[in-house]
N, C-alpha and C positions, 0 to 999 in steps of 0.2 A: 600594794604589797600586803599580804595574810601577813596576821601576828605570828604565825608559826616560823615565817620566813623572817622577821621580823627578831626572832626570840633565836634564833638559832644564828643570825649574822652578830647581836648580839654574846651570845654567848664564843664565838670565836676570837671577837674582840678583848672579851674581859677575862677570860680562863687563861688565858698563856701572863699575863699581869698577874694574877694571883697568884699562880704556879709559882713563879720567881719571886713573890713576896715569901711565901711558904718555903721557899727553901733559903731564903736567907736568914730566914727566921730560925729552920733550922739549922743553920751557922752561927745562931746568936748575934747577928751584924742586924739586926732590928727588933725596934720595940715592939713587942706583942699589943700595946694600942695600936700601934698603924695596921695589924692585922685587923683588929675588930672594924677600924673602921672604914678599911678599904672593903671588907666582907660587907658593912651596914651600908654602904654607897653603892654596892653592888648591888644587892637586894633589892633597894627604893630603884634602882635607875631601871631593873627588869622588870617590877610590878607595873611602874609609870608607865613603860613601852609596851605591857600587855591590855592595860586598860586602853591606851589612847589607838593601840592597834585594833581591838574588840571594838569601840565606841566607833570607829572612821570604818569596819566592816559593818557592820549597823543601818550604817547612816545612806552604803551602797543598797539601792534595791529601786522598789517600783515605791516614784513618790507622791502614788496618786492611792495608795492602802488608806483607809478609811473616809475616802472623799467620796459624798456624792451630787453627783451633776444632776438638776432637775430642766427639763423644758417642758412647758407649756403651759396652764393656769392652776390657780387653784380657787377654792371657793373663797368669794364676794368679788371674786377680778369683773374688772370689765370686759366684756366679748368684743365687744366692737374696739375696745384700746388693746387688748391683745391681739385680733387681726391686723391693726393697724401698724403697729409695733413687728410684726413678725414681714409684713410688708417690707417694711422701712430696713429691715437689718436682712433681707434679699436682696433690696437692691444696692446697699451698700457691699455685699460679701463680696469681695477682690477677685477676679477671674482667676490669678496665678495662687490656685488651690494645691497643699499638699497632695501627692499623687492617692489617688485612690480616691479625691471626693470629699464632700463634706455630709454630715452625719445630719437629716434634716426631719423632723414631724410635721408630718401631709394628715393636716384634717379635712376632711371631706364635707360639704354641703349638706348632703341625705346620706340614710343607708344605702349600702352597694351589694347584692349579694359576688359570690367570687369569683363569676366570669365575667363581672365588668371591672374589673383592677388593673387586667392590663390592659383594657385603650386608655384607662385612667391615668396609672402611673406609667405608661408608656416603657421605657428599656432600660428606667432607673433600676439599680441593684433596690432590693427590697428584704431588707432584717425581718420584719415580724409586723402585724397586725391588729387592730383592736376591734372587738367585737360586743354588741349587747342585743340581746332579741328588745325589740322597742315595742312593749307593752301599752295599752293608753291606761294610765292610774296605777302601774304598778312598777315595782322595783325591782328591777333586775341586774344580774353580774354582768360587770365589764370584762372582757376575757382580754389574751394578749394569745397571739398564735405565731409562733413562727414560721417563718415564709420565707425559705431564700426560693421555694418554685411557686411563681405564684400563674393558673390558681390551684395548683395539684396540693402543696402542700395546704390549704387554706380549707381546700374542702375536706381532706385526710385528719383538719386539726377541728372540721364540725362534727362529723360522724362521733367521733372520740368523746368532744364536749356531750352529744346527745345521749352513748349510754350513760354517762355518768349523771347529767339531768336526768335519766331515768331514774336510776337507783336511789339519787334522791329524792325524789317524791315518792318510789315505796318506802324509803325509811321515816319521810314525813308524816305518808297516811299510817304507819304501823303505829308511830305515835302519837299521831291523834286519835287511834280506836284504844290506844292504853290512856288515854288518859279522861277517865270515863267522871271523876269526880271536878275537874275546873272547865268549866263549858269555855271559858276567855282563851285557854293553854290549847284547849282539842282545837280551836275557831282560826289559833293563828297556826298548828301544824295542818290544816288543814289548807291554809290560804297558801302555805309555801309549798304545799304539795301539787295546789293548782299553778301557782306559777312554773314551778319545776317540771313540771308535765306540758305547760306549753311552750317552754323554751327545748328541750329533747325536742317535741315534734318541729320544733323551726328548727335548730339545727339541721334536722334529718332531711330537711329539705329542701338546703341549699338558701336559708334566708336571706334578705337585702338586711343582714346585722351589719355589717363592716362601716366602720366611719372614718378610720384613722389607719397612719402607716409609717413605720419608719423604715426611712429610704434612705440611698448613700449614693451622690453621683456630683459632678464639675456643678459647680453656680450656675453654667450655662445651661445645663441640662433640667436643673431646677427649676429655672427661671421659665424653664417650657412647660413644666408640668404646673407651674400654680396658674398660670393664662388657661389652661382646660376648665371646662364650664364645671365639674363637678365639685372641684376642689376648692375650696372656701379660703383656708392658709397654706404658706409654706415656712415654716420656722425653722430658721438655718442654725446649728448645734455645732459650731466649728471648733467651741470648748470642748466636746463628746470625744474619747479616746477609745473608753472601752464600754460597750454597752450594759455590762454584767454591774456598772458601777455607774449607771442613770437611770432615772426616772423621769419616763413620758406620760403628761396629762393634757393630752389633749381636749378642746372642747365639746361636748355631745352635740349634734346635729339641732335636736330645739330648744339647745341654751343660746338667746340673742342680745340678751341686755347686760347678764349680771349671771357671774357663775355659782349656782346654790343646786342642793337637794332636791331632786321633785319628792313630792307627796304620794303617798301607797295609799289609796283611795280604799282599799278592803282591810285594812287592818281596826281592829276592834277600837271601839271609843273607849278610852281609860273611865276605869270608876272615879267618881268624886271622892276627895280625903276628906277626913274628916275634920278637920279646918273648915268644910264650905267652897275650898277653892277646886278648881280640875288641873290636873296635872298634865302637862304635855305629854302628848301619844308618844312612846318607843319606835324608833324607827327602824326597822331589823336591816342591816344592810347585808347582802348577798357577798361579798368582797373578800379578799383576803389584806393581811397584815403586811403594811409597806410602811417603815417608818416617814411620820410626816409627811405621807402622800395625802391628794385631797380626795382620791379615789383610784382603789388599790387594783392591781392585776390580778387576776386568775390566769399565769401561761399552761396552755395544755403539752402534753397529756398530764392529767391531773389524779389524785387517786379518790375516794368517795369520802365525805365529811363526816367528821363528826356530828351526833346528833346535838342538839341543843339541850339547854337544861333549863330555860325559865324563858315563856314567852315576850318577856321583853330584848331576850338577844338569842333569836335564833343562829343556828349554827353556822358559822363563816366558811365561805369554802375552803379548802386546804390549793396551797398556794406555790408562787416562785419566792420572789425577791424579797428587793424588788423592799433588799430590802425595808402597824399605827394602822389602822384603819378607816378615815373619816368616815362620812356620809357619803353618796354615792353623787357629789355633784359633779365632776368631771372623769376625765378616764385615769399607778406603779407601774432598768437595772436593771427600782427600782419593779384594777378595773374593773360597770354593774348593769 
């Protein structure tokens, strides 16, 4: 029951009691204290029944508002204890599933480009995608693409990622021919300009990026898709409700021991301080901001980044969720 309804069965209650107090009163057949304090008992009794009605409407709603669900690793996990674990909680998942499926992240083995997704994940429903062009020595953005047609929407969501990789590496290379006085600042708009430029040309054409996928189908149906040769894990999410309120980080294809950072092989050696000591190199990560994720999502369509201001944190991409930006060791509700 709303407090309005609440405040109105109330007030039918106690208005005909007052009434007849008031007119006794106006007969002089009662003490003007039993007025006051029937009035004072009336007041407390309707404020108490509006707050406790407000506080119990409150407390109705969705009681999963600021919760977020994570599956999959973060950086220093173990690879091999996390497949092993995501095994183990497949073949325990209960055949008699809520209708519709359980909500599950399918890491893949290798990159796939997106005509082989479906003999992959075969006639599972399919949420969305993860993607990174796989550079050797360099850093690149984990994307997230949605997918409920896969592969139409998958290749509609590369084209998209590629003009946008274009546009930024002209804004990279614009700023590196402005910035004509720190040879270190033009060295690193220049190196994001070359990575930027060959991740557009792999999007454009159809890369083996795809490593990961989340999908929604029966235990049984699961239990088919991780026995296929490509697929590395399947990690069953049967906590998962609503996807706008998790994060999936699955493991990258040549992380095998321990989940960390790789290394950006062209980024400039830091100067020495003047202590004598060297300072550990800036690692620019390509990502966007996903609270506490160990490596954030880019979902597309996306709009073009802001430019960076200081060559030790080039500019992040503009993002979903989803939603802290770590390093880029694994794949953000709620990826490099």
């Amino acid at each position: 029951m709303r407090a309005g309804d609440l405040l109105r069965q109330l007030d039918q209650r106690l208005l005909p009691p007052l009434t007849r107090a008031v007119a006794r009163l106006a007969d002089g057949s009662t003490r003007p204290r039993l007025l006051s304090s029937t009035a004072l008992l009336s007041v407390a009794a309707v404020l108490l029944t509006a707050v406790w009605a407000t506080s119990r409407d409150r407390s109705v709603g969705d009681p999963t508002v600021g919760e977020v669900t994570r599956v999959g690793v973060v950086d220093g996990d173990s690879v091999p204890g996390y497949l092993r674990a995501a095994a183990a909680d497949l073949a325990a998942l209960p055949s008699a599933e809520p209708r519709g499926g359980t909500y599950a992240l399918v890491s893949l083995d290798t990159y796939l480009p997106p005509q082989r997704l479906t003999a992959v994940l075969g006639d599972v429903s399919v949420s969305e995608v993860f993607g990174r062009v796989p550079l050797p020595g360099r850093q690149t953005e984990i994307v997230r693409i949605p997918a409920l047609r896969v592969p139409d929407d998958v290749t509609a969501g590369m084209a998209e990622l590629a003009a946008r990789k274009d546009r930024e590496a002209a804004d990279y290379r614009a700023r590196a021919a402005e910035s004509v006085g720190d040879s270190d600042l033009r060295q690193v708009y220049a190196s994001n300009a070359e990575v930027a430029a060959a991740e557009a040309d792999a999007y454009r054409s159809g890369c083996a990026c795809l490593y990961a996928a989340v999908v929604r189908a029966e235990p049984t149906a699961l239990r088919v898709v991780a026995e296929r040769g490509e697929v590395r894990a399947v990690d069953p999410a049967p906590e998962v409700r609503r996807l706008d309120r998790t994060v999936f980080t699955p493991p990258l294809p040549e992380q095998r021991d321990v989940v960390r950072p790789p290394a950006d092989t062209a980024l400039p050696e830091p100067a020495p301080s003047r202590s004598g000591g060297t300072p550990s190199a800036p690692v620019p990560v390509r990502t966007t901001d996903v609270p506490s994720a160990p490596a954030p999502a880019t979902t597309v369509p996306t709009t073009a980044p802001e430019p960076p201001s200081s060559p030790s944190a080039p500019p992040p991409s503009p993002a979903v969720t989803s939603e802290n930006a770590p390093a880029e060791g694994s794949a953000e509700s709620t990826t490099s």
